[in-house]
C-alpha positions in Angstrom: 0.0 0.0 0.0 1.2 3.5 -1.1 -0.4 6.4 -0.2 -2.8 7.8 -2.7 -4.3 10.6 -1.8 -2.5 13.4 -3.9 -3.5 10.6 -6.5 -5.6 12.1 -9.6 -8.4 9.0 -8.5 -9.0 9.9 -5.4 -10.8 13.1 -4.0 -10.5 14.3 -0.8 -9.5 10.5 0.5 -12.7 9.5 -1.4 -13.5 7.6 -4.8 -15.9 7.4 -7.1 -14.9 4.8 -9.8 -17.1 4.5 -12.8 -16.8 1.0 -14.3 -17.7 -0.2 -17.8 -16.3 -3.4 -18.0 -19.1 -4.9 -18.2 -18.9 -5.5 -22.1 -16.4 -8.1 -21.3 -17.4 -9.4 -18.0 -21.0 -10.0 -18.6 -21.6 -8.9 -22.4 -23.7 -6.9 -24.6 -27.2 -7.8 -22.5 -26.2 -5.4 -19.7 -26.8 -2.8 -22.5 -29.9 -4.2 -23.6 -32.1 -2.0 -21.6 -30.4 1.3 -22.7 -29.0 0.6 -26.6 -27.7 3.9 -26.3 -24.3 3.1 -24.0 -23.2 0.4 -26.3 -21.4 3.4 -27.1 -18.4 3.6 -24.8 -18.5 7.3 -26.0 -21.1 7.8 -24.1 -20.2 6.6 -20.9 -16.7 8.7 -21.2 -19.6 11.6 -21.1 -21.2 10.8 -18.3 -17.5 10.0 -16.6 -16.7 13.7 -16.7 -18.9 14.8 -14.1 -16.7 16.2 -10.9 -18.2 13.1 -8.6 -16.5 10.9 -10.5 -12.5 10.4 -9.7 -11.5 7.7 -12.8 -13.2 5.4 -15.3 -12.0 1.7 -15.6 -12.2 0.1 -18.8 -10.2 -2.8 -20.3 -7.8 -2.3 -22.5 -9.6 -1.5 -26.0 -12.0 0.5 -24.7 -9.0 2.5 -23.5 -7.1 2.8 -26.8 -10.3 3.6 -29.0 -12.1 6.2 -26.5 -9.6 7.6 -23.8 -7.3 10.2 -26.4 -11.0 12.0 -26.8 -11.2 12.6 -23.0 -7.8 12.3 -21.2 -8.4 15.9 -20.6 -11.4 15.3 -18.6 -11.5 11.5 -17.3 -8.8 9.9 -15.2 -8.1 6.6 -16.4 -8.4 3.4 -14.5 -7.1 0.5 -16.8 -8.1 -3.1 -15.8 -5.6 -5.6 -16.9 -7.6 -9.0 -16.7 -10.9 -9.7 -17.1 -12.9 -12.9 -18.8 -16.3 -13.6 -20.4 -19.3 -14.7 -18.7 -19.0 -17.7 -21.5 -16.2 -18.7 -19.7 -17.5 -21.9 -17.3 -14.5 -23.2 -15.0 -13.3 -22.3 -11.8 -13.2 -18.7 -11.5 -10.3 -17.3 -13.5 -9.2 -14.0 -15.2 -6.9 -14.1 -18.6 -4.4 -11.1 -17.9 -5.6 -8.6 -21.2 -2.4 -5.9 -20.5 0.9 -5.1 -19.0 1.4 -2.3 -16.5 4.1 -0.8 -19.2 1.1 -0.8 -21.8 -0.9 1.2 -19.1 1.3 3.9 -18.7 1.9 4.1 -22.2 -1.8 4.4 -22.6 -2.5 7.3 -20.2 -3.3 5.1 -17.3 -3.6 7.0 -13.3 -4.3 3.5 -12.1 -4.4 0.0 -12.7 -7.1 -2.7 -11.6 -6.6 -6.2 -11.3 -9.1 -9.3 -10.5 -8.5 -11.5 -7.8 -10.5 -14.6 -7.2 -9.4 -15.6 -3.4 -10.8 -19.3 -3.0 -10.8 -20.6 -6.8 -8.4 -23.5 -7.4 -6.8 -21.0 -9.5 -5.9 -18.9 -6.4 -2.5 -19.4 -6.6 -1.3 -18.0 -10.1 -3.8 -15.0 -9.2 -1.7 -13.6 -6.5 1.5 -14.5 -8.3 -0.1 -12.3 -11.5 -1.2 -9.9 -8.8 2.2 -9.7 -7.4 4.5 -9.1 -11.0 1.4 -6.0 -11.8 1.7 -4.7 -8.8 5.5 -4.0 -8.1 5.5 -2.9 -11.6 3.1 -0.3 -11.4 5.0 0.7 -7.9 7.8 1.4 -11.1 5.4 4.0 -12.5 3.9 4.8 -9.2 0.4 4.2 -10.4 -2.1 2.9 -7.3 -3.3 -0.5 -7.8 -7.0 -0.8 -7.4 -7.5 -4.8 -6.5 -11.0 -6.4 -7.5 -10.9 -8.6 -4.3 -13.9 -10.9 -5.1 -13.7 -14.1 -3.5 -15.6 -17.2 -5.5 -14.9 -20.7 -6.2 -16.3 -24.3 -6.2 -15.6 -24.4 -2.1 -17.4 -20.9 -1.4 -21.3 -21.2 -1.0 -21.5 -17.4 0.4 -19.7 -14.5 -1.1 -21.1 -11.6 0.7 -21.0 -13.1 4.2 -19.9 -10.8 6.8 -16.5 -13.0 7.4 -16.2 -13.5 3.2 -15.7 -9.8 2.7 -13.9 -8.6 5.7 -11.4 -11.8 4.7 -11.4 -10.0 1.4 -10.2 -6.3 2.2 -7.7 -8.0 4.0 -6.3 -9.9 1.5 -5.9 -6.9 -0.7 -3.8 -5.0 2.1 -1.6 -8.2 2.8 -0.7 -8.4 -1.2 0.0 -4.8 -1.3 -3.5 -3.2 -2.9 -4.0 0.9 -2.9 -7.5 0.5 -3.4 -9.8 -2.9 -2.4 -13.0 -3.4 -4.2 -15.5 -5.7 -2.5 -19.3 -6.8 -2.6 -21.2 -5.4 0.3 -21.4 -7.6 3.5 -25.2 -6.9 3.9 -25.1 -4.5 7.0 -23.4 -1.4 8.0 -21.9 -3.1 11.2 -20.3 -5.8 9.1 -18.8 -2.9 6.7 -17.6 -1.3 9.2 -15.4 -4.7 10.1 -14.5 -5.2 6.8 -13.0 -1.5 6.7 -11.1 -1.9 9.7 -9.7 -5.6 8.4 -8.0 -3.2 5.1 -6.0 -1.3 7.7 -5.3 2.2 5.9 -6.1 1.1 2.7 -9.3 2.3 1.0 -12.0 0.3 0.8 -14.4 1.0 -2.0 -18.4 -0.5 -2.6 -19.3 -2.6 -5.4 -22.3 -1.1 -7.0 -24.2 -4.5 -8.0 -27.2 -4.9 -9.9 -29.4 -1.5 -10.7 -31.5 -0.8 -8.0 -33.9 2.0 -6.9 -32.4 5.4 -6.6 -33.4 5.3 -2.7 -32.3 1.2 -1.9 -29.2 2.5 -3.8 -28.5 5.3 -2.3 -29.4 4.7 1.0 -26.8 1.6 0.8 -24.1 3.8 -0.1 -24.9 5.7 3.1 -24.6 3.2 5.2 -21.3 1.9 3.8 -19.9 5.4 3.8 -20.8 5.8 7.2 -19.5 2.5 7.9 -15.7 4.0 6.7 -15.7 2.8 3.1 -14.1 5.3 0.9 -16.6 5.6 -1.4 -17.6 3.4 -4.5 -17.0 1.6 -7.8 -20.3 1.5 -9.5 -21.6 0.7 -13.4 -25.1 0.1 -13.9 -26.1 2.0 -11.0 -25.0 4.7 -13.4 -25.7 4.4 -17.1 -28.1 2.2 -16.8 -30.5 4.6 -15.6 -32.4 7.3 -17.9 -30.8 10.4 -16.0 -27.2 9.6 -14.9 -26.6 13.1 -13.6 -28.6 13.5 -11.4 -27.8 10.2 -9.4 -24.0 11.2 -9.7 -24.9 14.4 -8.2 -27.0 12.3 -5.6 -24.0 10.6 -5.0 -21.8 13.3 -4.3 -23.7 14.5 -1.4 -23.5 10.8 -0.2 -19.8 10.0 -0.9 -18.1 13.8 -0.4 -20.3 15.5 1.6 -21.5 12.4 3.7 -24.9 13.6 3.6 -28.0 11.1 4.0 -29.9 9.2 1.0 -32.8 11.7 1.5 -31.5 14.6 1.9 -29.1 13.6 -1.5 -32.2 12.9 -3.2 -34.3 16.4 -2.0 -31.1 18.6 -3.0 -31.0 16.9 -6.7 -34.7 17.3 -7.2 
């Protein structure tokens, strides 16, 4: 762990991270409900709002859309990620090298890790090589720290997750993105587990802008750093004004109502 907060990802020791890997991850049918953002252009658009702190994308994405808006987006590059086609134990083919990153544009990197597959192993070796070579370009290392495999039944259990942000600060993570344990309380343990290291929300499944909201609250208030969110986002009609919802949430640590009654 390195400290990050003079970072261009992270704002005032928070962070908002806007995915879209989900082209990859779970293909084209995440899109299917708003046609529109097949068009990674126009989730760089929404990225420029001042809530959000970087964008991660995989590779392509990154060389085909990121020259338009390096000027207004910080880039997050993920360097592995695998298709939902894919049926064995969890795994994640490595897509780009840290030099390619930098060469890219890249303020940080992000990098799967599937604690509890049989393929556990070479994850953390692959984590290990990405990570003391981004420490060579001092970009922070945002770890996707999802435990899954055959011999988990739970991943969001209270223990599952706290275990998780752990892991990410013993293997030398900036930034440890995990699934949310289910409670405040049990966030709150999780947050203490990472040490100093941020801990950041997984945004999930869309949701209603209050049940959204109001879970964002409670793991903010909990001590999580902020958030890493997708669908939550662009798949709604009017991503603005749940960024600006967020804001208040994440920055200004305001409550899910009062977010929503200052963005009416």
């Amino acid at each position: 762990m390195i400290p990050i907060d003079d970072s261009p990802i992270v704002r005032d020791g928070k962070s908002l991270i806007l995915a879209m890997d989900h082209g990859l991850e779970h293909g084209p049918v995440d899109f299917e409900a708003v046609p529109e953002k097949l068009d990674p252009a126009t989730v760089f658009e929404t990225a420029t709002h001042d809530a959000v702190t970087s964008m991660a994308v995989q590779k392509g994405i990154a060389e085909g859309y990121y020259p338009s808006y390096e000027d207004d987006v910080n880039l997050l590059l993920k360097l592995n990620g695998t298709s939902n086609m894919w049926m064995g134990e969890p795994d994640s083919a490595i897509n780009c090298s840290v030099d390619y990153a930098a060469e890219l544009g890249a303020d940080a990197v992000g990098f799967t890790v599937y604690s509890g597959s049989n393929h556990e192993v070479e994850m953390y070796e692959e984590f290990r090589r990405i990570q003391e070579k981004a420490r060579e370009y001092d970009l922070p290392v945002v770890m996707w720290s999802y435990p899954r495999g055959q011999g988990l039944k739970n991943d969001t259990k209270p223990s599952t997750i706290s275990y998780a942000t752990r892991i990410a600060l013993e293997v030398g993570a900036d930034i440890a993105k995990v699934k949310y344990p289910g409670s405040s309380d049990a966030m709150e343990h999780a947050c203490k587990a990472a040490g100093d290291m941020n801990v950041v929300m997984s945004g999930g499944s869309k949701t209603s802008d209050y049940d959204f909201l109001s879970t964002v609250e409670a793991a903010v208030t909990a001590g999580a750093s902020g958030l890493a969110v997708g669908r939550n986002i662009w798949q709604r009609e009017d991503p603005t004004r749940i960024l600006d919802a967020l804001e208040e949430v994440i920055y200004e640590e305001a409550t899910a109502d009062a977010a929503l009654e200052a963005t009416e």
